[in-house]
PyMOL Python script that loads the backbone (N, CA, C, O; Angstrom):
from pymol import cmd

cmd.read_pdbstr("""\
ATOM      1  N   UNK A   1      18.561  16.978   9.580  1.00  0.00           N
ATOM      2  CA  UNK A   1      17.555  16.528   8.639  1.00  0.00           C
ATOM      3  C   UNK A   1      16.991  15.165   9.049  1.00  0.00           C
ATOM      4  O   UNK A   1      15.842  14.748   8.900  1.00  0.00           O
ATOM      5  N   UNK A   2      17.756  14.730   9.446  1.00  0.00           N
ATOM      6  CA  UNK A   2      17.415  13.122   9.965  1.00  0.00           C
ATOM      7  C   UNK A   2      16.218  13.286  11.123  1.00  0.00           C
ATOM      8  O   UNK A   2      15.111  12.748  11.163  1.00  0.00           O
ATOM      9  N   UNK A   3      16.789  14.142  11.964  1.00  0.00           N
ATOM     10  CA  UNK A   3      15.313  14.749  13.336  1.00  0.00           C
ATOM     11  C   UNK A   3      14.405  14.887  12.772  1.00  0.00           C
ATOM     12  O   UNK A   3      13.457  14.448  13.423  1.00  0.00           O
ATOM     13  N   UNK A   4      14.020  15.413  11.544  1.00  0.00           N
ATOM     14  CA  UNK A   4      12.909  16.052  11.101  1.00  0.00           C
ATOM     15  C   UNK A   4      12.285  14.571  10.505  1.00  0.00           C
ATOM     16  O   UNK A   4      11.195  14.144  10.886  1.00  0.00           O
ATOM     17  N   UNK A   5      12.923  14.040   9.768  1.00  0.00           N
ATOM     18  CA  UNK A   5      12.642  12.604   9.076  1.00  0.00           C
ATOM     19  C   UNK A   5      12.047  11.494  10.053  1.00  0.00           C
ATOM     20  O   UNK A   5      11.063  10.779   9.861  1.00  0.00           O
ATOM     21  N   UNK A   6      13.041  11.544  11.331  1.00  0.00           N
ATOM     22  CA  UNK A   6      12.259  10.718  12.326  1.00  0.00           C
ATOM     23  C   UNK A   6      10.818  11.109  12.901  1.00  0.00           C
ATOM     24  O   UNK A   6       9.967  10.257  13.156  1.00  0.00           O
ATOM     25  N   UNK A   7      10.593  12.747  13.114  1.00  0.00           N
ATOM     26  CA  UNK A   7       9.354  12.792  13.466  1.00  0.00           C
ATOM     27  C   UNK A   7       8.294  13.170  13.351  1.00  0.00           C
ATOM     28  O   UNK A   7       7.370  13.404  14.129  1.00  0.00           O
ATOM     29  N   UNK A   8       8.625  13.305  11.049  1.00  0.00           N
ATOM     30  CA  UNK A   8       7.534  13.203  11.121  1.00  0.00           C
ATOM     31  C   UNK A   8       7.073  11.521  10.339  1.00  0.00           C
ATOM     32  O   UNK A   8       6.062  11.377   9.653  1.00  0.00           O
ATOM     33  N   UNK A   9       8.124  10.339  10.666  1.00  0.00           N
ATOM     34  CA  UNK A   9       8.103   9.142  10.388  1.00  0.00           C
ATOM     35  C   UNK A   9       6.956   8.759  11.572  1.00  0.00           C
ATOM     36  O   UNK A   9       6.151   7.835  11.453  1.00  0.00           O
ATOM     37  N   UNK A  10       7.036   9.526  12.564  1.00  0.00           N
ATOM     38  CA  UNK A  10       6.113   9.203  14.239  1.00  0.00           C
ATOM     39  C   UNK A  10       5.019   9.796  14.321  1.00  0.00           C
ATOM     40  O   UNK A  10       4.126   9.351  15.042  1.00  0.00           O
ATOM     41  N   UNK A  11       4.875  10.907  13.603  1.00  0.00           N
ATOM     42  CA  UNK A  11       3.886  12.096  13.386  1.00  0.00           C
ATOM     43  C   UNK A  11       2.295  10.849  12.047  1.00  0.00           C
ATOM     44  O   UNK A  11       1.108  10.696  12.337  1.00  0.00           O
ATOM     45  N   UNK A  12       3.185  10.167  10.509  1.00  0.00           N
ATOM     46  CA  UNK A  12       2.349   9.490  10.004  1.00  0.00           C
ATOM     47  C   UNK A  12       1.999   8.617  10.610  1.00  0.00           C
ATOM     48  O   UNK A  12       0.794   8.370  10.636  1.00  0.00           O
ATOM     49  N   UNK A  13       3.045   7.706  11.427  1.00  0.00           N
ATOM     50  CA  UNK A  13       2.531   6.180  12.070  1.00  0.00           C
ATOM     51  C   UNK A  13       1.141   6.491  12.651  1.00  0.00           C
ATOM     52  O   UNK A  13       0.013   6.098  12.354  1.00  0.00           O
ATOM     53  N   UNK A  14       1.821   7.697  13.986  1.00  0.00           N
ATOM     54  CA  UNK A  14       0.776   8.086  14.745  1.00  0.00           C
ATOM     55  C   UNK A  14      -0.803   8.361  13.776  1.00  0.00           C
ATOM     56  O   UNK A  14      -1.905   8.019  14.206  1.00  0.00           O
ATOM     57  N   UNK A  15      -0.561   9.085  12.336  1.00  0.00           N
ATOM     58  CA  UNK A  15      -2.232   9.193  12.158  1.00  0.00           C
ATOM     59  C   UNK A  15      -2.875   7.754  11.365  1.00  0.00           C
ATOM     60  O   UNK A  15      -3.981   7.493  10.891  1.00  0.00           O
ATOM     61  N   UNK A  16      -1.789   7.107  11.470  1.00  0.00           N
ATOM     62  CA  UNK A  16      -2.449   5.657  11.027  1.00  0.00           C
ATOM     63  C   UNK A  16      -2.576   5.395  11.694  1.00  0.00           C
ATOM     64  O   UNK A  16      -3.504   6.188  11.855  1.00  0.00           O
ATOM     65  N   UNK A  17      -2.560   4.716  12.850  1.00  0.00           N
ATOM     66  CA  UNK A  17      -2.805   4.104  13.695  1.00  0.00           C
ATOM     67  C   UNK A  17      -4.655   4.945  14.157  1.00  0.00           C
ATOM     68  O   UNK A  17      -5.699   4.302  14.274  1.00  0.00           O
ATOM     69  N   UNK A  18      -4.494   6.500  14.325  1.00  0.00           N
ATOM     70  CA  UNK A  18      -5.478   6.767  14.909  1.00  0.00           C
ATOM     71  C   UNK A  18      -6.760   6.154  13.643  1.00  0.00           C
ATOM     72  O   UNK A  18      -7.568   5.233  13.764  1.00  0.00           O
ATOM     73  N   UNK A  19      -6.504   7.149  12.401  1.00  0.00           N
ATOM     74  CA  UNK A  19      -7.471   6.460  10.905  1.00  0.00           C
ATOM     75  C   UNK A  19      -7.959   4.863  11.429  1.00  0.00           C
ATOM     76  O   UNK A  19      -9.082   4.485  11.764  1.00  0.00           O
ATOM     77  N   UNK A  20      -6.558   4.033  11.354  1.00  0.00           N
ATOM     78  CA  UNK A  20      -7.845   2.414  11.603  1.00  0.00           C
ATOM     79  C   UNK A  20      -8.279   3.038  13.170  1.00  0.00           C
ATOM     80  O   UNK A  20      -9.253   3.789  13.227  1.00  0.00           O
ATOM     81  N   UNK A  21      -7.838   2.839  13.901  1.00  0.00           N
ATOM     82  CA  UNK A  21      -9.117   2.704  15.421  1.00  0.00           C
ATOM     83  C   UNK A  21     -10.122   3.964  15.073  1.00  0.00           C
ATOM     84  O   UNK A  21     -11.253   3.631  15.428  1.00  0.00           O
ATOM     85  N   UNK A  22     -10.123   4.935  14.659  1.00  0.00           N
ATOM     86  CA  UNK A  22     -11.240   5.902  14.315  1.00  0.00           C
ATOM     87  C   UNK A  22     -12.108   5.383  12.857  1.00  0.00           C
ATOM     88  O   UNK A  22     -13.020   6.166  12.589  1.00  0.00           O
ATOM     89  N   UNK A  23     -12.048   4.844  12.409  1.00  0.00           N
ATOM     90  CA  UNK A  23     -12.425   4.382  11.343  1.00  0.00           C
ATOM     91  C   UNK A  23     -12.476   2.591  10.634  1.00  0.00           C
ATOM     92  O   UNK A  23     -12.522   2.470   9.410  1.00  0.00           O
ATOM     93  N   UNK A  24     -12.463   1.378  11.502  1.00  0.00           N
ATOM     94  CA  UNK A  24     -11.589   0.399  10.954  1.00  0.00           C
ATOM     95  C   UNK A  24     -12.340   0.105   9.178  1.00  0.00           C
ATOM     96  O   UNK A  24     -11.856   0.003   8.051  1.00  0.00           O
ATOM     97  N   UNK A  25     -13.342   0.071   9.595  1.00  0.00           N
ATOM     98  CA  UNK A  25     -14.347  -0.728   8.119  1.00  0.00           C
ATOM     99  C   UNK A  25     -13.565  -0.056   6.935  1.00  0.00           C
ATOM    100  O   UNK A  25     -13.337  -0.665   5.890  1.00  0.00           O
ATOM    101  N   UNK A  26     -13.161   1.268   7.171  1.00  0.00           N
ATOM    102  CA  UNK A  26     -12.982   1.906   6.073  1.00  0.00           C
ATOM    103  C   UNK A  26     -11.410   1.407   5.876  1.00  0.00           C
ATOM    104  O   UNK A  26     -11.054   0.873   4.826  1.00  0.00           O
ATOM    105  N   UNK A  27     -10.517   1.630   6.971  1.00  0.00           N
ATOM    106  CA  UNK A  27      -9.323   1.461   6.302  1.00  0.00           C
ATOM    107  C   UNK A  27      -9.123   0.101   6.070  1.00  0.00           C
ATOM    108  O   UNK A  27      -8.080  -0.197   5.488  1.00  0.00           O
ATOM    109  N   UNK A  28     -10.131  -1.076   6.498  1.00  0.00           N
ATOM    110  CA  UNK A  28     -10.160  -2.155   5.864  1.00  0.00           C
ATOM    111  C   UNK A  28     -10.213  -2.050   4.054  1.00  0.00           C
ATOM    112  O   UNK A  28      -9.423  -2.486   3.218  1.00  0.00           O
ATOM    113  N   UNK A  29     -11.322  -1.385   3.924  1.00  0.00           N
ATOM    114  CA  UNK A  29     -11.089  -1.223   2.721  1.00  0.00           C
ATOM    115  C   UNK A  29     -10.186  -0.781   1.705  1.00  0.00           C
ATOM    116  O   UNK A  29      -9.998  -1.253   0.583  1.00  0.00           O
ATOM    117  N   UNK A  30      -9.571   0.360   2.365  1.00  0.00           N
ATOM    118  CA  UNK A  30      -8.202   1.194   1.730  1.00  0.00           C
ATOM    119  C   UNK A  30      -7.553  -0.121   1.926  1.00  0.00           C
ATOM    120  O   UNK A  30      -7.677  -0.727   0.862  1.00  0.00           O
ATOM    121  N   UNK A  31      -7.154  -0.578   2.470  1.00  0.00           N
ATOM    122  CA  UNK A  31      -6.320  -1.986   2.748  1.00  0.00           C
ATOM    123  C   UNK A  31      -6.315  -2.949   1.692  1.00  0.00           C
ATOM    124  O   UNK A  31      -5.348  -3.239   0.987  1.00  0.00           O
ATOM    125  N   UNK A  32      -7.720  -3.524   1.626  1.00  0.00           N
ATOM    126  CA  UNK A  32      -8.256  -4.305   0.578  1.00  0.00           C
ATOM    127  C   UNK A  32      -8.423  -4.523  -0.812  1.00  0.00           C
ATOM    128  O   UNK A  32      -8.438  -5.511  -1.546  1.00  0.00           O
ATOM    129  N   UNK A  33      -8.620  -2.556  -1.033  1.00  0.00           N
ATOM    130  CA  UNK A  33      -8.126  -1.967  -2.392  1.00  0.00           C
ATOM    131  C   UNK A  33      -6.632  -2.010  -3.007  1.00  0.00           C
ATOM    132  O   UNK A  33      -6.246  -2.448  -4.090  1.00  0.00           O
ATOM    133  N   UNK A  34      -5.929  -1.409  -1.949  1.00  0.00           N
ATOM    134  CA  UNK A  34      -4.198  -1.065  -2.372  1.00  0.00           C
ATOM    135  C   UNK A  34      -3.936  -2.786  -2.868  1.00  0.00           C
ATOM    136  O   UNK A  34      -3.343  -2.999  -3.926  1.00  0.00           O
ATOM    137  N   UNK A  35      -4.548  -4.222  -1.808  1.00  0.00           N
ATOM    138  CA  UNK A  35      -3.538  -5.464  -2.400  1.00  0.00           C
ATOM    139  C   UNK A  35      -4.247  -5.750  -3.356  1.00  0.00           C
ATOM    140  O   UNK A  35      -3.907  -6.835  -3.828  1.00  0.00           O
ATOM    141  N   UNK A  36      -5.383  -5.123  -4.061  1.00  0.00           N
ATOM    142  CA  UNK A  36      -5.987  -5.816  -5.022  1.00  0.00           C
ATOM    143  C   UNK A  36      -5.974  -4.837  -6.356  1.00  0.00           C
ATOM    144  O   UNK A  36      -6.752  -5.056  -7.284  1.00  0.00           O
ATOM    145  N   UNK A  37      -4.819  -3.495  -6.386  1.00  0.00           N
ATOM    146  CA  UNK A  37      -4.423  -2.981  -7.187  1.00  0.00           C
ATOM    147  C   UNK A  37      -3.003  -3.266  -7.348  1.00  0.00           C
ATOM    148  O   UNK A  37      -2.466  -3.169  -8.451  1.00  0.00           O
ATOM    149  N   UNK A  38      -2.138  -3.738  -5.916  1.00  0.00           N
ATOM    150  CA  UNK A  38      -0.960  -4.445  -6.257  1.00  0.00           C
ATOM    151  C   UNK A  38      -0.976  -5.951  -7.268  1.00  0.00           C
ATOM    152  O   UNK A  38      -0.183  -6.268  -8.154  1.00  0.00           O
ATOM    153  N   UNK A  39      -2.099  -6.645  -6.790  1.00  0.00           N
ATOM    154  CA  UNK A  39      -2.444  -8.092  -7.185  1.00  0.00           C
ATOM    155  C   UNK A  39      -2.412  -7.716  -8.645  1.00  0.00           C
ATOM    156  O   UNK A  39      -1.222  -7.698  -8.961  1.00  0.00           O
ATOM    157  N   UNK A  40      -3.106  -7.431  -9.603  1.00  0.00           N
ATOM    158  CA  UNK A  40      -3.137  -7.128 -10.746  1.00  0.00           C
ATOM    159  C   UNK A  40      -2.158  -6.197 -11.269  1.00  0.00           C
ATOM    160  O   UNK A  40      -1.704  -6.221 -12.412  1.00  0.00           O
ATOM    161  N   UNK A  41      -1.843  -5.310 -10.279  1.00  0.00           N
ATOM    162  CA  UNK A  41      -0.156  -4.608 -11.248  1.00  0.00           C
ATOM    163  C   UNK A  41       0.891  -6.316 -11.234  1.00  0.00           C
ATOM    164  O   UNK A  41       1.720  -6.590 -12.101  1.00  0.00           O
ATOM    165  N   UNK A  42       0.648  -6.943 -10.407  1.00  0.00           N
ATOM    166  CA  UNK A  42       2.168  -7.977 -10.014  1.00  0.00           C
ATOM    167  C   UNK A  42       1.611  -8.745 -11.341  1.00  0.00           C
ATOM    168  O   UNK A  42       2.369  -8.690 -12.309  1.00  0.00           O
ATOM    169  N   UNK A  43       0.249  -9.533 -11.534  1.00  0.00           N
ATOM    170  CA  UNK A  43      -0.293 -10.481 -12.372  1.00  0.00           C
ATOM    171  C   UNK A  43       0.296  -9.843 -13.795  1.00  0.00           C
ATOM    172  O   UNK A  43       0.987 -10.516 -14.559  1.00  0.00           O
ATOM    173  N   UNK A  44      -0.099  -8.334 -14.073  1.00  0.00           N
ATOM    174  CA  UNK A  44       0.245  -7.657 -15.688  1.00  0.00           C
ATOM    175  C   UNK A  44       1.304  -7.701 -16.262  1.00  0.00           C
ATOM    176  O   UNK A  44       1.573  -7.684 -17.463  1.00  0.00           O
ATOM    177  N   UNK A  45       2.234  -7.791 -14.919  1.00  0.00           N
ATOM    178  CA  UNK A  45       3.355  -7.409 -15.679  1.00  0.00           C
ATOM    179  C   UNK A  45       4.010  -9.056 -15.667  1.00  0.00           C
ATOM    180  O   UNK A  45       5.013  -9.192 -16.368  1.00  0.00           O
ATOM    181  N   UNK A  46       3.635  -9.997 -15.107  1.00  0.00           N
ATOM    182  CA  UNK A  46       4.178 -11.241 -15.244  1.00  0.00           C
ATOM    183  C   UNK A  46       3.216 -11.828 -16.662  1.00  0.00           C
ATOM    184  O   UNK A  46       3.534 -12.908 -17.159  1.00  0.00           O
ATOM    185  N   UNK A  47       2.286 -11.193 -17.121  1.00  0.00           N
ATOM    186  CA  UNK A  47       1.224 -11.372 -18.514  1.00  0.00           C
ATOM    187  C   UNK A  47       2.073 -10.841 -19.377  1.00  0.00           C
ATOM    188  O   UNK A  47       2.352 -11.611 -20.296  1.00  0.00           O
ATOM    189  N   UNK A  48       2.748  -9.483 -19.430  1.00  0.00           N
ATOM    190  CA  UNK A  48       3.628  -9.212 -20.241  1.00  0.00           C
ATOM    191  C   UNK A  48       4.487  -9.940 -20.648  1.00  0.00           C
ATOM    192  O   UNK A  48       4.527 -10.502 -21.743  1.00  0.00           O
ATOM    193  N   UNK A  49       5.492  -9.997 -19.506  1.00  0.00           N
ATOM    194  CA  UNK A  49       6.634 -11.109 -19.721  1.00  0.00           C
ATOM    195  C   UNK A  49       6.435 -12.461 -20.481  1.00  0.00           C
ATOM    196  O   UNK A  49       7.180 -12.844 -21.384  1.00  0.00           O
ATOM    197  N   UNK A  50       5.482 -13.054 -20.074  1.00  0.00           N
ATOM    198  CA  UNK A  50       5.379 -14.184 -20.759  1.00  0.00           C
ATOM    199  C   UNK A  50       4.872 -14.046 -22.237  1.00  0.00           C
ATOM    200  O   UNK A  50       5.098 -14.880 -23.114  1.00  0.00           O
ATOM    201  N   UNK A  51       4.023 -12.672 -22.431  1.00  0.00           N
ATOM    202  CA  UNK A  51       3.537 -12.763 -23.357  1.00  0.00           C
ATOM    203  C   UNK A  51       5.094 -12.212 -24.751  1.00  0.00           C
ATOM    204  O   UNK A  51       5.192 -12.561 -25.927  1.00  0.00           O
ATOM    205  N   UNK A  52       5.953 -11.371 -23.998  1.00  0.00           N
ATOM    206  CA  UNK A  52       6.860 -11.485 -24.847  1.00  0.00           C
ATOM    207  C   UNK A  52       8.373 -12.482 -24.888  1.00  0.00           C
ATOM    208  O   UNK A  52       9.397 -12.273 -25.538  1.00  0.00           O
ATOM    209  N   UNK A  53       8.086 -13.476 -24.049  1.00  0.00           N
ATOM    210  CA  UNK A  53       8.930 -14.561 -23.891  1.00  0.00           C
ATOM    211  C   UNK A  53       7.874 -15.727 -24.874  1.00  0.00           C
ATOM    212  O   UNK A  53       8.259 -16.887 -25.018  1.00  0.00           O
ATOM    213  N   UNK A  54       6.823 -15.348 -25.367  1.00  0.00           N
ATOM    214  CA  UNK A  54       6.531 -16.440 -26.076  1.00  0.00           C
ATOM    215  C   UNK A  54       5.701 -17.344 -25.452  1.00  0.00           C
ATOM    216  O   UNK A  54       5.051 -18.047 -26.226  1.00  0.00           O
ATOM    217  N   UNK A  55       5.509 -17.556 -24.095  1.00  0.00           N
ATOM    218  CA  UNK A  55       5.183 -18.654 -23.118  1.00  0.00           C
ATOM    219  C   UNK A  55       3.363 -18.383 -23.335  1.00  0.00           C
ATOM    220  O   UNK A  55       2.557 -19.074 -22.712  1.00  0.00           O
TER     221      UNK A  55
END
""", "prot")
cmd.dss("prot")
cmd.show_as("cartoon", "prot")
cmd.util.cbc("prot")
cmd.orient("prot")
């Protein structure tokens, strides 16, 4: 099971890698999107917290 896990761990790298050089502008963007949907999940939930710590 582990063989299979390693290749197709080599099989995704490999189509990332091809996606940015076949594409960069775009997976800039996929890029750009994902930290700026992380950025605001990380910000909400530290809005929560404080908001039920009172702060």
């Amino acid at each position: 099971m582990s063989r299979v896990k390693k290749i197709l761990g080599w099989v995704l790298l490999a189509f990332v890698i091809y996606a940015i050089v076949k594409s960069p502008t775009q997976a800039a963007d996929i890029a750009k999107t994902s930290y700026n949907i992380l950025a605001q999940g990380v910000t909400s939930i530290f809005a929560f917290f404080n908001a039920l710590l009172g702060r």
